[in-house]
N, C-alpha and C positions, 0 to 999 in steps of 0.2 A: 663327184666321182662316187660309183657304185662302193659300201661295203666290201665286198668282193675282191673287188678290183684294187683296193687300199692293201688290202691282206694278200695279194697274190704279185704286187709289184716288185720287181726284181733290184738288190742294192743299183745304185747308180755303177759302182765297178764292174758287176760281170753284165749291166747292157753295153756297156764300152766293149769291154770284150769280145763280145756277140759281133756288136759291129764291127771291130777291126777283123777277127776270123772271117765273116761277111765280106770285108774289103779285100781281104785275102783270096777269097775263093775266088771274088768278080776278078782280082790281078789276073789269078791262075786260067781262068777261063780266055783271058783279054789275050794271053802271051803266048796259047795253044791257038790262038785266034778263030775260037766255036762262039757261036751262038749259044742265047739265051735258050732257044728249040733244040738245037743242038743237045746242049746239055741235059733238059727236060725228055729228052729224045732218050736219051739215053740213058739214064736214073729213074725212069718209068712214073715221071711226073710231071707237073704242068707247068708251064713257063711263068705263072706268076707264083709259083714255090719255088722256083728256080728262083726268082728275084726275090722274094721272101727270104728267102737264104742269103741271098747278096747282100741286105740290108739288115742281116742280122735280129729278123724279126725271133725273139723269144718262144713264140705260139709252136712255132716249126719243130717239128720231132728230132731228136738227134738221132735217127735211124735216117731221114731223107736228106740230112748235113751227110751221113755217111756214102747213098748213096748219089748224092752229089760229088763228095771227093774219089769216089769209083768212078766214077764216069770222067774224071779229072788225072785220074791214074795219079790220086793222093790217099788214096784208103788208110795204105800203111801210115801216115804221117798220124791219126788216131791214137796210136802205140805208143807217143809220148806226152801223152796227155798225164798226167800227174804220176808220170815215172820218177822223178827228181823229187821222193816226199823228206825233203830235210826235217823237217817240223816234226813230221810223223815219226820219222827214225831217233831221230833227239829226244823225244818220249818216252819211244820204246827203249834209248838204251838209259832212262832216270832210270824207267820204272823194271829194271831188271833187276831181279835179287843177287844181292851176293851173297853165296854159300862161306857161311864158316867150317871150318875144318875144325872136326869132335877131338876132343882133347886125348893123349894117347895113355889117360888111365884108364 
């Protein structure tokens, strides 16, 4: 394996991810019951980035995941993408001061 390619490999968790999103999107396709063309047809790309997307390949931009889930009439489902930041909020409320109140001499 390339140098490169060691240092650009993505955790094992988020290529799971990928691919289950991936699987996701081929259900959504599968249940509107369009084609692989279809979709490509319509997200202004080519039917083996439409499949590329299916399978969750990493290389693939998340601008043509977006316009794939447009073309899916799932755009807006994007909008929940790390809404729910508990982690982040739990942080912010350690790391907030609290003001003491100046003594009334």
């Amino acid at each position: 394996m390339a140098k490169n390619a060691i240092a650009n490999k993505l955790p094992r968790r988020v290529e799971q991810n990928l691919q289950i999103v991936g699987e996701q999107i081929r259900l959504a396709r599968l249940r509107r019951d369009l084609s692989i063309a279809q979709i490509a047809e319509r997200s202004s790309c080519s039917e083996l980035t439409v499949m590329r997307v299916e399978k969750g390949t990493p290389t693939v931009s998340m601008g043509i995941y977006l316009r794939v889930l447009y073309a899916l009439g799932l755009d807006e489902s994007v909008l929940f993408l790390a809404k729910d930041d508990e982690v982040g909020r739990t942080l912010q409320d350690m790391d907030l001061k609290h003001r003491k109140r100046a003594s009334k001499r």
